[in-house]
Structures are given as C-alpha cells and as structure tokens.
ZATOR-626488 format. One record per residue: z, y, x of N, C-alpha, C in turn; residue number from 0; residue in three letters. Coordinates in nm, 3 decimals. Example, Ala and Ser with C-alpha at 12.3 -4.5 7.8 and 13.67 -1.06 7.14 Angstrom:
     n_pz     n_py     n_px    ca_pz    ca_py    ca_px     c_pz     c_py     c_px  lumlo  guvex
    0.780   -0.569    1.319    0.780   -0.450    1.230    0.780   -0.330    1.320      0    Ala
    0.708   -0.225    1.285    0.714   -0.106    1.367    0.787    0.003    1.290      1    Ser
***
This chain:
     n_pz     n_py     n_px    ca_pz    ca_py    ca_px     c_pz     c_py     c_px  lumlo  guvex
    0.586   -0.911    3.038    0.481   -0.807    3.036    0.538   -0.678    3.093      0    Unk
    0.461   -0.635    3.176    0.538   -0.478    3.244    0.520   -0.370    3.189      1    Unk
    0.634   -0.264    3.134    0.636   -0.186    3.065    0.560   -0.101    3.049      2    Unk
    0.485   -0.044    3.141    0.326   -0.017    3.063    0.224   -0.032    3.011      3    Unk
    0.189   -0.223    3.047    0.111   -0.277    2.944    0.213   -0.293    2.796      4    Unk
    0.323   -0.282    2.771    0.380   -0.285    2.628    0.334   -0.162    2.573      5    Unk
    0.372   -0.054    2.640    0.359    0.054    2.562    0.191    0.082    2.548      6    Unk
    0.140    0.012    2.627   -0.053    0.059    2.597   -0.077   -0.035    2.486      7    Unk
    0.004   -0.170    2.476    0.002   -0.207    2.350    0.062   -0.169    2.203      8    Unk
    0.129   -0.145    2.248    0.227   -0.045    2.113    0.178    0.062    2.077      9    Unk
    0.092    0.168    2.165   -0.050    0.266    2.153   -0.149    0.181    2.072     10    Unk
   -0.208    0.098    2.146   -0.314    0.054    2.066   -0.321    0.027    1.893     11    Unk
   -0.164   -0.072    1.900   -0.150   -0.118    1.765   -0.109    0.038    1.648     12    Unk
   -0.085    0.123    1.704   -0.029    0.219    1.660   -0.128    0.319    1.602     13    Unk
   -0.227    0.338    1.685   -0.358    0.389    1.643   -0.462    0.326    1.573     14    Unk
   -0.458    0.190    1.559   -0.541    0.103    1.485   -0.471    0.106    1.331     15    Unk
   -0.331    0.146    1.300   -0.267    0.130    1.181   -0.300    0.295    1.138     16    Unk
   -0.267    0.394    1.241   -0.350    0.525    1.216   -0.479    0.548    1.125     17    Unk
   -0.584    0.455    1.212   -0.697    0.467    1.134   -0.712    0.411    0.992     18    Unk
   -0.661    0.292    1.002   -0.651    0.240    0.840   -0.593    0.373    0.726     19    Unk
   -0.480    0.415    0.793   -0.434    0.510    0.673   -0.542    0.614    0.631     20    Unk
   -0.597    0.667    0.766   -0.681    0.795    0.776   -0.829    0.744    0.685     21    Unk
   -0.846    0.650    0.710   -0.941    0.593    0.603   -0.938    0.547    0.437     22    Unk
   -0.829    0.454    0.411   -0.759    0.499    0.330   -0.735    0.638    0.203     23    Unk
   -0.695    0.703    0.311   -0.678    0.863    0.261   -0.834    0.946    0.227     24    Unk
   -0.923    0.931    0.311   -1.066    0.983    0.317   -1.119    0.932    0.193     25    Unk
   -1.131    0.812    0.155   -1.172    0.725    0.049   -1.139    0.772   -0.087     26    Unk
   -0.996    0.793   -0.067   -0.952    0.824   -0.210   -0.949    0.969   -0.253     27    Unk
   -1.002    1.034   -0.072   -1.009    1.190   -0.147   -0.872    1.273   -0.108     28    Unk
   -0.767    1.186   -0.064   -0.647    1.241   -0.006   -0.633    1.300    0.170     29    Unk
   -0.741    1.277    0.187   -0.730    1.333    0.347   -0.766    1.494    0.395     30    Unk
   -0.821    1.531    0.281   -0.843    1.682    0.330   -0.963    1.759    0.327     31    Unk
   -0.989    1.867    0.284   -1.143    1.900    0.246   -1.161    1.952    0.386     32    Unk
   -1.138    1.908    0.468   -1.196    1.972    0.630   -1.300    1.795    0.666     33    Unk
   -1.244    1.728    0.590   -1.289    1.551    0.673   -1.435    1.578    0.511     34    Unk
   -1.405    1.601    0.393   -1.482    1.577    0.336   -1.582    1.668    0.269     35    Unk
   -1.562    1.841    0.365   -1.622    1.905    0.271   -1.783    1.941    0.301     36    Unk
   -1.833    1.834    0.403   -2.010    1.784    0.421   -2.027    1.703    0.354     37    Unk
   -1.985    1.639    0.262   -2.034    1.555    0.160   -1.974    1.555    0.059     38    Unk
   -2.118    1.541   -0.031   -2.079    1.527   -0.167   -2.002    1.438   -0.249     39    Unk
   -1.930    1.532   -0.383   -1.849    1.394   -0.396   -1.916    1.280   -0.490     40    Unk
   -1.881    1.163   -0.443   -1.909    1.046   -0.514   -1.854    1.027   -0.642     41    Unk
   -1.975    0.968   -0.719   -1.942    0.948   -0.882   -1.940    0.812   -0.885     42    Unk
   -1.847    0.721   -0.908   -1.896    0.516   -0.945   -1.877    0.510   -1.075     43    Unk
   -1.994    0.567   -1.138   -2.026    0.559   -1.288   -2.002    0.370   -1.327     44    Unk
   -2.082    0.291   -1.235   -2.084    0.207   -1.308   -1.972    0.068   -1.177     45    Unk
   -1.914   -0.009   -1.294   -1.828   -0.111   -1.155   -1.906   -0.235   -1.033     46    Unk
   -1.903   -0.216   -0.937   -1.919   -0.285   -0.844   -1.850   -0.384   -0.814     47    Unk
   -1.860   -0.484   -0.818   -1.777   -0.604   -0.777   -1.840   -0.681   -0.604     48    Unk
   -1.750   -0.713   -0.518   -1.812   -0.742   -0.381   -1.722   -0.864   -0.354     49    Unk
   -1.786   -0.920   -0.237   -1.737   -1.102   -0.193   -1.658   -1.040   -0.107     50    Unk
   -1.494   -1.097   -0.051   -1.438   -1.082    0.026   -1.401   -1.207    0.093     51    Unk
   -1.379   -1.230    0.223   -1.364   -1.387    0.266   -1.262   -1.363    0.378     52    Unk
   -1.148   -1.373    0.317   -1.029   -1.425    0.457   -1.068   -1.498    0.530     53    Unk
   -0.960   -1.523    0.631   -0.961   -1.561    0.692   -0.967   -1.735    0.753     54    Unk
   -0.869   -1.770    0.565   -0.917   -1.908    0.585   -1.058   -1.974    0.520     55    Unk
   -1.154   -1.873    0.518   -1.261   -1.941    0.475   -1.323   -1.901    0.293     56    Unk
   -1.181   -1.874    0.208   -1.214   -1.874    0.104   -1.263   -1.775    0.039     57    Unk
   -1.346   -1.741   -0.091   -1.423   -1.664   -0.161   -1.335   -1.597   -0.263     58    Unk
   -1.281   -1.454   -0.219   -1.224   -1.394   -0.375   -1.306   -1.273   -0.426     59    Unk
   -1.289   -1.251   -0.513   -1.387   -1.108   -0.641   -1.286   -0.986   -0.556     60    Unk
   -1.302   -0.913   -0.509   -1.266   -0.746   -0.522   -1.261   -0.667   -0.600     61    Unk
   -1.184   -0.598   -0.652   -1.115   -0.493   -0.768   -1.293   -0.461   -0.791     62    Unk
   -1.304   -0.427   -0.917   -1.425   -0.387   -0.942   -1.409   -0.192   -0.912     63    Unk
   -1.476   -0.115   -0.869   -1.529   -0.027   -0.805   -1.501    0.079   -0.937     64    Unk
   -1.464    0.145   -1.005   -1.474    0.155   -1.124   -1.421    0.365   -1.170     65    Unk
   -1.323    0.430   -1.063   -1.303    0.558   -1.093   -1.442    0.642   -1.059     66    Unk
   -1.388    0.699   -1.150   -1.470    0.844   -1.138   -1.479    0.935   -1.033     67    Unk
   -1.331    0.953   -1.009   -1.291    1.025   -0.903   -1.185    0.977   -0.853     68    Unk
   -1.084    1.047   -0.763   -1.007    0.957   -0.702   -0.867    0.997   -0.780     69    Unk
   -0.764    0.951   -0.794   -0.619    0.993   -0.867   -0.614    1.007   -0.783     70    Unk
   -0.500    1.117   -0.735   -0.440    1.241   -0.642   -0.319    1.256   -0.746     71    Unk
   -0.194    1.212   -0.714   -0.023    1.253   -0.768    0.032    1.340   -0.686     72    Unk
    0.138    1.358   -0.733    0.274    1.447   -0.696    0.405    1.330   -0.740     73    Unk
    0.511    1.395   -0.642    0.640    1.343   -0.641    0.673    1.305   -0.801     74    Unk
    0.576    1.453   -0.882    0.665    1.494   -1.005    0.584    1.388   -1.093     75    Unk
    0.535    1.308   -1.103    0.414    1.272   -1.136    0.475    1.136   -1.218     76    Unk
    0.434    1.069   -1.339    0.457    1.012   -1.424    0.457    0.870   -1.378     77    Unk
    0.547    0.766   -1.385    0.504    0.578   -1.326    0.376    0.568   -1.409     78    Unk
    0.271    0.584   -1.465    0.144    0.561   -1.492    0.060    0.593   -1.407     79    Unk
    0.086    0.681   -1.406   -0.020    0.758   -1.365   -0.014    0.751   -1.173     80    Unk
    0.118    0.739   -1.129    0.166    0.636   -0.978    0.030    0.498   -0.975     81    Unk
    0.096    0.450   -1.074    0.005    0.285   -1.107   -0.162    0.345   -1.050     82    Unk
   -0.192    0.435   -1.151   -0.333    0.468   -1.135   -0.353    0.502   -1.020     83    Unk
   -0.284    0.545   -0.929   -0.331    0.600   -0.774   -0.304    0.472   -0.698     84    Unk
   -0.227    0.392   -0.717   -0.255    0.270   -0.652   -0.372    0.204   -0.657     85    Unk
   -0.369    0.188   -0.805   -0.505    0.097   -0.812   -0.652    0.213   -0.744     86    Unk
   -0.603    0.310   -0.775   -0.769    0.398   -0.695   -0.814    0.382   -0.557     87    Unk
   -0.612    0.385   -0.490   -0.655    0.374   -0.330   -0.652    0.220   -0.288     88    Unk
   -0.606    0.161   -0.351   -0.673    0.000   -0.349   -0.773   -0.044   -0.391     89    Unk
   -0.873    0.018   -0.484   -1.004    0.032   -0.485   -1.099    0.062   -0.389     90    Unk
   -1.029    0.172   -0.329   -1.095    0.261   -0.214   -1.093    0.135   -0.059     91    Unk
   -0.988    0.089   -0.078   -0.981    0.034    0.043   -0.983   -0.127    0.034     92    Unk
   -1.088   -0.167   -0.059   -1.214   -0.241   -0.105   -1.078   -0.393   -0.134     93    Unk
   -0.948   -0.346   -0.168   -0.861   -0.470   -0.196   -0.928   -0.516   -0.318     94    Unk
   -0.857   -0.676   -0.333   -0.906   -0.774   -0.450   -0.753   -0.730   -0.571     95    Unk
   -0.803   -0.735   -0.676   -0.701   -0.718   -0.781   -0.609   -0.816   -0.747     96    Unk
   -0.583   -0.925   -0.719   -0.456   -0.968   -0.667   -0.337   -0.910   -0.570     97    Unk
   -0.444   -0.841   -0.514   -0.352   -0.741   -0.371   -0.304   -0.635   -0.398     98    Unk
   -0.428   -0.569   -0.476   -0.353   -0.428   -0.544   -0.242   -0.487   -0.674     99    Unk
   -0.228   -0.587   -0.725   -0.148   -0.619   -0.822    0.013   -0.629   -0.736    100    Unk
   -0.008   -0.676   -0.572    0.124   -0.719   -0.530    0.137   -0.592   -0.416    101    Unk
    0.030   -0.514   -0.419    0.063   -0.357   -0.389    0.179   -0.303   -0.502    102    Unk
    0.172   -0.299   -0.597    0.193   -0.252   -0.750    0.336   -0.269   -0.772    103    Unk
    0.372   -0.456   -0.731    0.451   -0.510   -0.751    0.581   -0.481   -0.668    104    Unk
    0.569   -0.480   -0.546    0.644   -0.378   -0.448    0.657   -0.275   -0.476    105    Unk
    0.583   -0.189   -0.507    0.628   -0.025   -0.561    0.696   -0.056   -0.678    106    Unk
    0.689   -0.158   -0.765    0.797   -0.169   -0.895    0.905   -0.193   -0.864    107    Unk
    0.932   -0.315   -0.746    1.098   -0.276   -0.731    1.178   -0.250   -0.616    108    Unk
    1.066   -0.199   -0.572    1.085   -0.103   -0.438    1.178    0.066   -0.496    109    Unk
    1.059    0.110   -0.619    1.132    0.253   -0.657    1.098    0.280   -0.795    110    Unk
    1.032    0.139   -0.868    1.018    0.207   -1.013    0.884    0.313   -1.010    111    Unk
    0.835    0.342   -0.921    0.759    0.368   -0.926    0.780    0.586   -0.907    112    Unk
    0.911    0.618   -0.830    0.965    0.701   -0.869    0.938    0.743   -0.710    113    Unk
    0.845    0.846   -0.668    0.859    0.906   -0.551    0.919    0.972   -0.462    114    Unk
    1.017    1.021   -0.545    1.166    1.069   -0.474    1.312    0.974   -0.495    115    Unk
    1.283    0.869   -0.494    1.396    0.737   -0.515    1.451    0.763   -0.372    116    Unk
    1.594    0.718   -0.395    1.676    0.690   -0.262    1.698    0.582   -0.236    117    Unk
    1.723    0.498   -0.156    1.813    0.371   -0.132    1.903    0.411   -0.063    118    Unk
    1.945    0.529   -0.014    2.064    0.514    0.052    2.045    0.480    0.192    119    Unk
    2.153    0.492    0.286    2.126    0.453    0.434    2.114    0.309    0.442    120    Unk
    2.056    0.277    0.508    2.011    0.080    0.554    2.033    0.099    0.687    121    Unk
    2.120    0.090    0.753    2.105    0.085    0.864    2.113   -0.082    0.920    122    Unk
    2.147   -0.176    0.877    2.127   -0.345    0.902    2.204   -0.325    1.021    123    Unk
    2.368   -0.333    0.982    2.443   -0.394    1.110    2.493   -0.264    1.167    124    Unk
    2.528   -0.131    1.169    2.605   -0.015    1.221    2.623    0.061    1.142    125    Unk
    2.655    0.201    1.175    2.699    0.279    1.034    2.573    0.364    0.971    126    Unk
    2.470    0.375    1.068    2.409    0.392    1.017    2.374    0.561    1.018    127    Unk
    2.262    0.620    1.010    2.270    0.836    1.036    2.139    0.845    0.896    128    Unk
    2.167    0.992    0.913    2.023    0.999    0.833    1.901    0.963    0.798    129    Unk
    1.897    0.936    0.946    1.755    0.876    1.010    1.751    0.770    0.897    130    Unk
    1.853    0.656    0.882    1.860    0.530    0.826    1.807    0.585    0.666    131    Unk
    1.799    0.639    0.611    1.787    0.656    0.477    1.647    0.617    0.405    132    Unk
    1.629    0.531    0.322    1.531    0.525    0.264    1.464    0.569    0.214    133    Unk
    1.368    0.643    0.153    1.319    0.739    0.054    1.175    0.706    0.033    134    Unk
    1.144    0.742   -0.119    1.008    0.746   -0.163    0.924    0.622   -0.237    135    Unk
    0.815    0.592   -0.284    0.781    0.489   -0.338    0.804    0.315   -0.289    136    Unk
    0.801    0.347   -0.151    0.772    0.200   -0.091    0.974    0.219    0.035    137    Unk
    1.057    0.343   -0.014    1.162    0.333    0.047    1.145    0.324    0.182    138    Unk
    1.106    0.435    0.273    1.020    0.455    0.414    1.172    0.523    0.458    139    Unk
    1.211    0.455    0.611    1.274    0.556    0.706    1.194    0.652    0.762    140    Unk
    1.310    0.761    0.804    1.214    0.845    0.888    1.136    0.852    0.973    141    Unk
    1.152    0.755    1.054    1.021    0.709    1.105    0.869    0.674    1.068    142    Unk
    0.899    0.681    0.955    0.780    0.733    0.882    0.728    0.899    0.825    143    Unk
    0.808    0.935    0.859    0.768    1.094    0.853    0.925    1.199    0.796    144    Unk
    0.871    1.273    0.747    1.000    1.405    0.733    1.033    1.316    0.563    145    Unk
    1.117    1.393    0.497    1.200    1.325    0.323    1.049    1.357    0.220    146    Unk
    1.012    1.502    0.265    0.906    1.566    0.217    0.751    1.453    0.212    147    Unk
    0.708    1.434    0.332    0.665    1.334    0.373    0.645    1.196    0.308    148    Unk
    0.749    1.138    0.289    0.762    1.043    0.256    0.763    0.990    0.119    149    Unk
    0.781    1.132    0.025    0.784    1.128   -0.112    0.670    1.179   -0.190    150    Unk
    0.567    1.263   -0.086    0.411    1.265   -0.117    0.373    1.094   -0.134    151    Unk
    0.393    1.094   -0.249    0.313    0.948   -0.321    0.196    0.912   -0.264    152    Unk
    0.096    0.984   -0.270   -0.063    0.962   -0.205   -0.084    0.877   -0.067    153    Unk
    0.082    0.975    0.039    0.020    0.933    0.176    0.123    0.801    0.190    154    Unk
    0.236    0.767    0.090    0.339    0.629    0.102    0.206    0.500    0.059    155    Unk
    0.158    0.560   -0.033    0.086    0.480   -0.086   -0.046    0.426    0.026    156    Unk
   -0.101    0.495    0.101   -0.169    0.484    0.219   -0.115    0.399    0.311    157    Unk
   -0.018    0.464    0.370    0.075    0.381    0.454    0.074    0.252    0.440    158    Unk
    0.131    0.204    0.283    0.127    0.063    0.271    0.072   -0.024    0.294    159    Unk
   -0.036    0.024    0.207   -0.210   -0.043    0.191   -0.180   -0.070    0.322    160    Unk
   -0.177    0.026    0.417   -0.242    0.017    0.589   -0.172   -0.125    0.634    161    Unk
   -0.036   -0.108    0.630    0.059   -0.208    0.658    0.064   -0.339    0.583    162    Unk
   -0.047   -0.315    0.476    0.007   -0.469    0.365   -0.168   -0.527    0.456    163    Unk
   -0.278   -0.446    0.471   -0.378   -0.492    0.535   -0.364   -0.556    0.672    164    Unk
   -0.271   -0.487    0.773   -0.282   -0.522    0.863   -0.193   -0.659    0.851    165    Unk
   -0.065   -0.669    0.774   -0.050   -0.818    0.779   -0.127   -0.945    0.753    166    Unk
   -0.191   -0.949    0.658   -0.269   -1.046    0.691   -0.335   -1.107    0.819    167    Unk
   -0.382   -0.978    0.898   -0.436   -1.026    1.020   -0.303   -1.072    1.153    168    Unk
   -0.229   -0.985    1.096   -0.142   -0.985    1.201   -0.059   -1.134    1.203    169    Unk
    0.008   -1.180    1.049    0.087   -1.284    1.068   -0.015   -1.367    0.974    170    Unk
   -0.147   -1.378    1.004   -0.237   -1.518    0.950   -0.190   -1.542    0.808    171    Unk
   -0.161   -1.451    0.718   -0.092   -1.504    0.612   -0.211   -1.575    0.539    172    Unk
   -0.346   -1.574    0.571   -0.434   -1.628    0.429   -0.436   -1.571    0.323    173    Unk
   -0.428   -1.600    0.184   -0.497   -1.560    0.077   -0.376   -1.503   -0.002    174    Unk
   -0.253   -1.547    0.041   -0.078   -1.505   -0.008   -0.084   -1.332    0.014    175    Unk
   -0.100   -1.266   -0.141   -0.104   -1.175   -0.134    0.055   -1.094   -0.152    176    Unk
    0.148   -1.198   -0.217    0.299   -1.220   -0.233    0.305   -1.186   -0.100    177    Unk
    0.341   -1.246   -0.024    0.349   -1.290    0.123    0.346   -1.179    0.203    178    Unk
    0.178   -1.122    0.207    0.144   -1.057    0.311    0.173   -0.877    0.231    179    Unk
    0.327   -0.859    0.109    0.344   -0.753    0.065    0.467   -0.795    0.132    180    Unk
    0.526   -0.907    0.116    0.683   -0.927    0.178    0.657   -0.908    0.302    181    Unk
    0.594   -0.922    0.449    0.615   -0.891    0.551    0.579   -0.750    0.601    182    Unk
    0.485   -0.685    0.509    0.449   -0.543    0.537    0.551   -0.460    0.543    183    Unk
    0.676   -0.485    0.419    0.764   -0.441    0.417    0.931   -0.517    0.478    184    Unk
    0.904   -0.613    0.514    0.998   -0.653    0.586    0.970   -0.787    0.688    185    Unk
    0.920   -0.733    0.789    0.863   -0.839    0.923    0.987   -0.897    0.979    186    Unk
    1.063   -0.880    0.943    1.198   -0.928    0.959    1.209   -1.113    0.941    187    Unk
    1.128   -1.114    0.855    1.187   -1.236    0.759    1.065   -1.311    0.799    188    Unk
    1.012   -1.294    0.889    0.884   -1.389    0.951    0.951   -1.506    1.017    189    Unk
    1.065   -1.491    1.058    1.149   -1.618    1.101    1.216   -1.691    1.023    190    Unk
    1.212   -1.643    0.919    1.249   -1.738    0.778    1.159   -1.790    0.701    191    Unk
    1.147   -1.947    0.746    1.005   -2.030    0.674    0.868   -1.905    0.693    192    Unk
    0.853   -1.847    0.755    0.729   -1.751    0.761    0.734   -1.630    0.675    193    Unk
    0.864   -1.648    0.588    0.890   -1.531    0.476    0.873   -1.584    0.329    194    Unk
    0.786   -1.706    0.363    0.819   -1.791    0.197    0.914   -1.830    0.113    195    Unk
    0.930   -1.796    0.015    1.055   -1.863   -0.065    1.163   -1.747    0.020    196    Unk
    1.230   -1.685    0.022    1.301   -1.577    0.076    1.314   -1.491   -0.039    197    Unk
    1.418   -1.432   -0.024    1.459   -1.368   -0.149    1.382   -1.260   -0.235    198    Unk
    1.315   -1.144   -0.095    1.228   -1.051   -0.114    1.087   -1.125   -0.185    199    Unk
    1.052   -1.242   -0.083    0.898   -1.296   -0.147    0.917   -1.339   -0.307    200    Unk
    1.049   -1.375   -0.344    1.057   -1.445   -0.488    1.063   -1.313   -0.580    201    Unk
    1.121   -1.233   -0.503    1.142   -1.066   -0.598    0.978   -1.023   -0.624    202    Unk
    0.943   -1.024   -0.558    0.771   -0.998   -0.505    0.697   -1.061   -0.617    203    Unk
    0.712   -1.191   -0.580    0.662   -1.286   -0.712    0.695   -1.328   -0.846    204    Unk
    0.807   -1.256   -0.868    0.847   -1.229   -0.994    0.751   -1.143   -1.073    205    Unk
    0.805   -1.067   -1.025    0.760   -0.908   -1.047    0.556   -0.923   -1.112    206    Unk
    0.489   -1.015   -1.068    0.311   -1.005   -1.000    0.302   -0.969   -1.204    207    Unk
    0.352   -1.058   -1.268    0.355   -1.067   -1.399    0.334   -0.927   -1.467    208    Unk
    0.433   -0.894   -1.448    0.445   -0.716   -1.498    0.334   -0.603   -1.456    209    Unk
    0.283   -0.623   -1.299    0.197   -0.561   -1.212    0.068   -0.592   -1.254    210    Unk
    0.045   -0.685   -1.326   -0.059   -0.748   -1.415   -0.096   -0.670   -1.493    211    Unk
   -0.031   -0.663   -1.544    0.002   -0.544   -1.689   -0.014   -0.429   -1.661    212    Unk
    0.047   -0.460   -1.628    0.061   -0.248   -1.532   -0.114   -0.259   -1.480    213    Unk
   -0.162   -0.280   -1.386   -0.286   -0.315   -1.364   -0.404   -0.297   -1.453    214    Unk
   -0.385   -0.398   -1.536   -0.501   -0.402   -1.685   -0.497   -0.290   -1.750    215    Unk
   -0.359   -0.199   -1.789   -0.382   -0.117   -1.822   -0.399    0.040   -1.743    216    Unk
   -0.427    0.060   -1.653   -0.443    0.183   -1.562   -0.592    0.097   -1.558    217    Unk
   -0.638    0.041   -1.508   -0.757   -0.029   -1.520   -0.830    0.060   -1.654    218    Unk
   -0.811    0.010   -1.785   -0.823    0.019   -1.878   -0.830    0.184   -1.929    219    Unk
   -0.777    0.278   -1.885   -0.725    0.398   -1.900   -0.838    0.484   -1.829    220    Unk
   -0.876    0.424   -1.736   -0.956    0.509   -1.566   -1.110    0.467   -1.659    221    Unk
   -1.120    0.352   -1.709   -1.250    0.327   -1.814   -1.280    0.431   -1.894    222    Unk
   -1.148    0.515   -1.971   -1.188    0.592   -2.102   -1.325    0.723   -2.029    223    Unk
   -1.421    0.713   -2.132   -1.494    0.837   -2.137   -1.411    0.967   -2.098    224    Unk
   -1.468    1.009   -1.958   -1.386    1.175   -1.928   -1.460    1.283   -2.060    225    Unk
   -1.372    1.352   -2.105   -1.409    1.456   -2.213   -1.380    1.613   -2.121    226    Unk
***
C-alpha cells in the first residue's frame, strides 16, 4: 500500500476512534457545556432496557438505563465512586452489563481503580524514556495525552470504552467481552490463539467475579432516592 493511502487510513481510523470518545464524553455529560449547553439536561427516572445484536447474530439485554445524572470524578476521587462513572459512561454508551463488568474488570487490575497509578516505564524491548511510562486508570502512554491528561478519570475512562468498542468490530471478537477488553488494551496478543487463554485474557477473567460485585453494587447505590 503506498504511503499515503496508509496514512489516509491511519486518519480515517483515527478520527472514527475520535468520535466514539467525543460521544462517549457528550453522553455522560463530560464533554463540555459549549457541546451541551442547547439542551436540556436529561433525567432517566425510570430504567430502560434495549436489544443489542453482535455481530454473530446473537440477542443480549443492555445495562438498564438507570442514572439520574451522569457521575463526573476526579483523580482524587474514591474506587466507588470510579466504579460508578464506569458504569454511567457504559450506560451512556448503550454497553450490556457484561461489557461494562469487563470494562470494570480491567480498571481493577489495571490500577485498582486509582487514577494517578504508575506502572513505571514499559518500554517492551529498549530502555525505554518518559514517553514509555504508564499512568492513570487503564495505565495510558503518552501517546495518549499529557500525565495530567491521562489521570482525568472521566476522559481514560472514555478512551477505553472507545477502544474496548471498536475491538469488537475490529478483531470480530463476537460476544467475548473478556476478549474484546484484552485486545483493547493489548492488540499485541492477537497473534496468540487470537488473545484467548493468554495470560492478560485469564487475568481479565478472573477478575469478571469481583467486577460483578463491584457492578451490583454502584448499580444499587445510583438507585438510592437523591435527597
């Protein structure tokens, strides 16, 4: 392929993962009162449940529809109350409780749920510069934005979603919501059995148990009567 059709492809794909976030973000109320301040804000007093149908055909339930308003965190911001902005912007961006559960599950041992977490430099194979450093809920290089950036919970949390959505389409994963969290965060391992059974996917799927939990109850919490 000649190097300008790559890069008009690497544009394209680049701006299509753009919009997911920017939508994403709009939904949950994190994008900015310049995108939302012609409309009013939305109340989902009562839960909505909707049909979603992958790709291979099959029928799953979608997170039921259920905040008030949208959770909006900070760095400084409590692992609950993290949980709760997941599940809002995975609400928002019409995922099935299985997805937001292995959204959940990745941020558990990705950073604990801790928005200013380090991993340290990763550089895979050299020594590695700043650049290499991990940081934030889902452990983002800089290439994902400035340290600051990256540890705003709201927009890591966007990001993901964007990247855990677009895998599915991208590597056909089907209904493997395990799966299509292990390649979002490491496309690496698509040459290993597809990423199945791999160390990250079993960490992934460990973990769904706890994210369950975690889940039911931020679920459960976002229910109580606002006073």
């Amino acid at each position: 392929m000649p190097k300008a059709d790559r890069l008009a492809e690497a544009l394209g794909k680049h701006k299509q993962v753009k919009k997911i976030i920017t939508a994403v973000l709009v939904a949950t109320g994190v994008g900015g009162a310049t995108t939302l301040a012609s409309s009013p804000p939305m109340h989902r007093d009562t839960p909505v449940a909707v049909e979603q149908r992958p790709a291979d055909g099959t029928v799953t339930k979608v997170a039921a529809v259920i905040t008030r308003r949208p959770v909006v965190v900070t760095k400084d911001s409590s692992p609950q109350d993290i949980v709760k902005a997941i599940v809002s912007q995975g609400q928002a961006a019409r995922l099935s409780e299985e997805q937001i559960k292995a959204v959940i599950a990745t941020a558990k041992i990705e950073s604990t749920f801790r928005p200013t977490a380090s991993g340290g430099v990763q550089a895979y194979g050299s020594q590695g510069a700043a650049a290499d450093e991990v940081v934030g809920l889902f452990q983002e290089k800089a290439s994902f934005g400035t340290v600051a950036e990256r540890q705003d919970p709201n927009k890591a949390i966007a990001r993901f979603i964007a990247r855990f959505t677009e895998a599915f389409r991208k590597y056909g994963v089907g209904s493997d919501s395990v799966l299509a969290a292990t390649l979002a965060q490491n496309p690496q391992l698509l040459k290993y059995r597809g990423g199945v059974g791999t160390d990250y996917y079993n960490t992934v799927k460990a973990a769904m148990s706890a994210a369950s939990d975690l889940y039911s109850q931020a679920v459960g919490a976002t229910l109580q009567p606002v006073t």
